[in-house]
C-alpha positions, 0 to 999 in steps of 0.5 A: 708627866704622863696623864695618869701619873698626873692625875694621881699627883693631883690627887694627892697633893694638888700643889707640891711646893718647895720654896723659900721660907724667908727671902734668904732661908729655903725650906721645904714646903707642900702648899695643899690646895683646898685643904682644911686647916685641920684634919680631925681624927680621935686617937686613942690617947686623946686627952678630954678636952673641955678639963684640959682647955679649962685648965690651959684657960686657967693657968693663962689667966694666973700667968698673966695675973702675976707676971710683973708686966702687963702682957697682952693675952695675944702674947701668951696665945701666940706663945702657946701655939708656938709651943705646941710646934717647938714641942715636936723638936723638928727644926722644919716646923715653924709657926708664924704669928705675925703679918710681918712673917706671912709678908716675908714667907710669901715675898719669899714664895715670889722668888725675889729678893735683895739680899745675899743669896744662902738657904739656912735651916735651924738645927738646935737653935744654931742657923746653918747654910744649906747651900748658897744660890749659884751666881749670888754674892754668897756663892762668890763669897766662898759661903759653903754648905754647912757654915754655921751663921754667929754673927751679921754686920756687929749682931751676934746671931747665936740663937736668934730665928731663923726669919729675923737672920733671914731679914738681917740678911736682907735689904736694899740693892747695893748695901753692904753686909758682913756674915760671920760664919763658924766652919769646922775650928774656923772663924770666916768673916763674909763682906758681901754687896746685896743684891737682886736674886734672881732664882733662874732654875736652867742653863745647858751646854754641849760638851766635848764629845757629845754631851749635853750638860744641864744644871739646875740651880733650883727647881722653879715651877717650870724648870721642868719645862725649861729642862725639857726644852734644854735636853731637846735642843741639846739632843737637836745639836748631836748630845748622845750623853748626859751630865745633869748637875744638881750641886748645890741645888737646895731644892724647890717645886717637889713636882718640877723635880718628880717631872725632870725625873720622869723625862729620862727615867724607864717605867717605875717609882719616883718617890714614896711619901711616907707617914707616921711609918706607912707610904701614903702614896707613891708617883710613879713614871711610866717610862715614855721619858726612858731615851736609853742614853748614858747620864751622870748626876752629879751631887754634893752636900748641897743638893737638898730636898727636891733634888735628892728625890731626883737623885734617889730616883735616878739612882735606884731605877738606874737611870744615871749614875751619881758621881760627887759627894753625899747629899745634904739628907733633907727628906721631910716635905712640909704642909702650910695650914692656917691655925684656928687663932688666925697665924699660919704653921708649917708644919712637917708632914711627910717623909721622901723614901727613894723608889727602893724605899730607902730613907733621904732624911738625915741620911742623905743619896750616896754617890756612885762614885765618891768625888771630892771637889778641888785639889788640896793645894788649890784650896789651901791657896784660896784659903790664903787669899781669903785670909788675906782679903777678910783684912781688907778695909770695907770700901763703906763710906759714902764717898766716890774718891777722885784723884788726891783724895784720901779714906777706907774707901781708897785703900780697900780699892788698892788692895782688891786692885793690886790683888788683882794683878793692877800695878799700884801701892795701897797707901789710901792716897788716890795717886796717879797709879791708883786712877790709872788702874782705877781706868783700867779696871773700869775698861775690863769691866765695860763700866765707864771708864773715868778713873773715879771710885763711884759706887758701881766701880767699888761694887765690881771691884769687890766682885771682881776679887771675891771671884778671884779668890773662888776661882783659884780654889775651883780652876779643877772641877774633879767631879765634871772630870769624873763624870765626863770619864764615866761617859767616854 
């Protein structure tokens, strides 16, 4: 970002920061470097205070008098803060009262975690997935953009906070864990292997016909930096167009995005940040980053927050053009503060408008040109396959089955391996058939190949077919095929 624009950025926010709330929940957040935990202003209709606070102090005092269990004050101080955030109905504001949930919030600001790889909001005390991370157990999965969370492992999740799913969610590398998930009139059942996420923000590649495609997974505090390397490099190898690709992006650092935006936008807005219905601030580009090379973006109801400040401001300074679906509509940035009584609140402060002053929230960036991913058939056929695979037996038991053994842990491997083109009966009996392709598996995968179900083999295995099942439902990337038609 050019000087001045950065000047003005620090001026206004210091920190601008899109992370993960909990190790698996994104949300969206401004972390305000120096700001006070309160701003204090007197409005019109402010209440007196010392009658009010005599009255809270009051009813505390009755409440805890005549409640059939003792309870500690703490409880009800805790509750009460809790309410004046649940009390504005905004499913992005949060307050944390426990060090258990700061740990949590800030091993999630680290960006990494074992767990499954899904960002989740909470809207009307329903979890649901804002999209899953590229690469992760969850994304192999099949876990889409709006499945609803109702049950972890043999826990029904209905209503539970979003921090302690987040925390289900979690745990050591290598366990085992099932997400249930409601997706329109369906019940879909996820077996998933935890494992280390790690949140990389870039990749890039030269396409045929020169195009240079970059996707950004998320945006980290210096993928900016990395998209910046990757553009040059890929203009270094001839790139005379551009495919940007923030599908599924669910967000990140606000100011990496604004950044990338600049890197290719002509002079004008970015973003307007609007409070209490006036823009407070506008960030602006100054068009150095304007390289007058054609770019696509392509966008789905997975690219969230961050990402669709990138999109709104490409789209209205006509920079790029859009091609995918409608975006997820997560316009609402977020100030952590810490409370007087000793938590923390985040707490929704500002809204995104794009340059042309349209709103993102709950309303999302259109698409230039409306896309839907895989065909109909591609997709009935993976949903086949994962009805079939959801019925395979867990290969859960701690044992690493050789030959003349018996158990789940066999018969699972039989199935996954015969869904996989491996010649063999699934009898859960480790027969000779079953080593053979047991060795053959092992060779494909670079593992040590000595026919024995270890836990590594039946961790790839389990990969292995779930990214099966994925590919068949994506062999055609419609939207790519569209934006690489856009730039011919």
């Amino acid at each position: 970002m050019n000087p001045k624009t950065t000047r003005t950025v620090a001026k206004f926010i210091a920190i601008l920061l899109v992370v993960a709330l909990a190790v698996t929940s994104f949300s969206f957040v401004f972390f305000w470097a120096g700001t006070p935990a309160v701003a204090y202003a007197a409005s019109a209709d402010e209440p007196d205070w010392n009658r009010e606070l005599l009255r809270f102090r009051d009813f505390m005092i009755q409440t805890k008098g005549a409640y059939k269990d003792d309870i500690p004050y703490k409880v009800l101080i805790d509750g009460a803060y809790e309410g004046i955030i649940d009390s504005l109905g905004d499913p992005y504001s949060v307050y944390y009262s426990s060090d258990t949930e700061r740990k949590q919030f800030e091993e999630s600001v680290s960006g990494e975690f074992f767990g499954v790889g899904v960002s989740l909001e909470q809207v009307g005390g329903l979890c649901k997935v804002v999209a899953p991370i590229a690469g992760t157990p969850a994304d192999r999965a099949g876990v889409l953009s709006g499945d609803v969370i109702i049950r972890i492992d043999s826990q029904d999740v209905t209503g539970m906070p979003l921090e302690e799913i987040a925390n289900r969610l979690r745990g050591e590398e290598g366990t085992p864990v099932t997400m249930t998930v409601q997706r329109d009139n369906k019940v879909l059942t996820f077996s998933m292997i935890r494992e280390k996420i790690k949140l990389s923000a870039v990749s890039y590649k030269l396409l045929p016909g020169n195009t240079g495609y970059i996707r950004i997974t998320q945006f980290d505090s210096d993928s900016h930096l990395e998209f910046k390397n990757a553009k040059l490099k890929l203009i270094a190898d001839g790139a005379k167009s551009f495919i940007v690709d923030v599908r599924n992006n669910p967000g990140g650092y606000v100011g990496a995005a604004m950044d990338i935006a600049e890197q290719l936008m002509p002079a004008g807005p970015i973003v307007h940040f609007q409070k209490q219905g006036k823009i407070v601030e506008t960030v602006s580009a100054n068009g150095t980053g304007d390289l007058g090379l054609p770019v696509v973006l392509l966008i789905n109801e997975g690219s969230a927050s961050a990402s669709e400040i990138l999109a709104a401001a490409w789209k209205d300074s006509g920079t790029a053009l859009l091609v995918g679906m409608p975006t997820y509509g997560k316009g609402v940035a977020q100030q952590i503060m810490d409370t007087a009584g000793g938590g923390k609140a985040k707490l929704s402060t500002y809204y995104f408008l794009s340059p042309n002053n349209k709103p993102i929230d709950k309303v999302g960036v259109q698409p230039d040109y409306i896309v839907r991913n895989y065909t109909e058939s591609d997709v009935n056929a993976a949903e086949q396959l994962y009805d079939q695979y959801k019925n395979f037996a867990p290969m859960s038991e701690k044992t690493k089955p050789k030959l003349g053994d018996t158990g789940l842990n066999v018969f699972g491997a039989q199935q996954r391996l015969s869904l996989l083109g491996y010649k063999l009966k699934a009898t859960g009996t480790m027969d000779a058939d079953t080593v053979a392709a047991v060795k053959a598996f092992q060779t494909d995968r670079g593992l040590y190949s000595y026919g024995v179900l270890d836990y590594s083999t039946m961790n790839e295995l389990d990969k292995a077919a779930l990214a099966y099942i994925t590919s068949v439902g994506e062999k055609n990337d419609l939207q790519l095929e569209k934006a690489m038609e856009l730039l011919k």
